[in-house]
N, C-alpha and C positions, 0 to 999 in steps of 0.2 A: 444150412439151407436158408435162402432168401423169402420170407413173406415181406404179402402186399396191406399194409393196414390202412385201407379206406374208412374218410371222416366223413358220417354223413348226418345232417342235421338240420332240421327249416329255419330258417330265418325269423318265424317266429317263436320257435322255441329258446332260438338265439338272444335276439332281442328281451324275453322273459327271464331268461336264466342270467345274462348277461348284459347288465344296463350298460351306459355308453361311459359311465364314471367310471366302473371295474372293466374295462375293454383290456386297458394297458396291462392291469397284472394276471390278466388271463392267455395273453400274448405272450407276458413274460416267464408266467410259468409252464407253456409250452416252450418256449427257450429256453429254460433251465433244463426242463426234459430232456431238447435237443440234445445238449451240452454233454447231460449223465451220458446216454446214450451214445452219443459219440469217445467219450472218455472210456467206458466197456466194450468199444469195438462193435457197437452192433448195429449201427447206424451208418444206415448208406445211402440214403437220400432222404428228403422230406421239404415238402413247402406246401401253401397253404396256396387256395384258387381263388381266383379272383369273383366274385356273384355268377351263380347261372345268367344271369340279364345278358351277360356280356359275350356267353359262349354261343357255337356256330355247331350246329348239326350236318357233317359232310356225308351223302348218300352218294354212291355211281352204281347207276342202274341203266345196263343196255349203251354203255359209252359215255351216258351223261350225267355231268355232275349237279347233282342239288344239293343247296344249301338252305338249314333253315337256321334262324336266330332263334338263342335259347337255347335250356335244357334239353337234354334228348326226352326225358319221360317227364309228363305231368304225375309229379309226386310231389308231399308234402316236404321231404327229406331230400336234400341234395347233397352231390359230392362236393365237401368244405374243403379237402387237399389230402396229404396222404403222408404216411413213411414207411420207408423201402425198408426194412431191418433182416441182420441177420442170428437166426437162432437157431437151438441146438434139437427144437422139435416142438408140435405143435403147443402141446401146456406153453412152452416158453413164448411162445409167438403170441399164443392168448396171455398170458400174466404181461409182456411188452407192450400189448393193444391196451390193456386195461390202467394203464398207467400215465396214456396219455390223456391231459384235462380236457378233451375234449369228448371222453366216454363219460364225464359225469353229465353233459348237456343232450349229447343225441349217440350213436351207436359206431362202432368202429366193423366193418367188415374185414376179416384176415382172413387173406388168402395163400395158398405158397406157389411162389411162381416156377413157373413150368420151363428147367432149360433146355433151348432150343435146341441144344444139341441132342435131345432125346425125341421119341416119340412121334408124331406124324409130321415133326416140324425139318425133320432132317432131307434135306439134300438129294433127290435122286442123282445116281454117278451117272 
């Protein structure tokens, strides 16, 4: 089964945990991660976001579209990027979240994704 392991964390927490001299081996050792992870099969996507500053909020309401700049919610914690992985159940999806370095600074949400070919997503004939 595929989970969704969302990184979520402030910028200041960031910034505390992670001065700008350890940046590179805190990168590096989510690449290493990546790496394992890919080498056991269990990795199926993952990248990191670029600052909430730079995202765009798209609403369509009654035919119109709005946009706003920025995060969708004011929160201290933001979504820092993610990895798609696949496991053999949840324990495993949490012990996979928990392994990537960036559970040691802010919090990983796992989720299991929902396939579309099930459930209210399917296809009227």
């Amino acid at each position: 089964m595929r989970y969704l392991c969302l990184i979520y964390c402030s910028q200041a927490q960031m910034a505390a945990d992670v001065p700008s001299e350890d940046m590179a081996a805190f990168v590096n050792a989510h690449l290493d991660y990546d790496d394992a992870l890919r080498m056991a099969g269990q990795l199926a996507a993952t990248e990191a976001l670029e600052t909430a500053d730079s995202a765009a909020v798209v609403r369509v309401r009654q035919g119109k579209v709005w946009v706003t700049d920025g995060p969708f919610a004011e929160t201290s914690e933001l979504l820092g990027g993610f990895y798609l992985v696949d496991a053999a159940s949840d324990d495993e999806a949490v012990r996979i979240a928990a392994g990537i370095p960036s559970a040691r600074i802010g919090s990983i949400e796992v989720r299991p994704v929902a396939p579309m070919e099930h459930g209210p997503w399917e296809r009227s004939p």
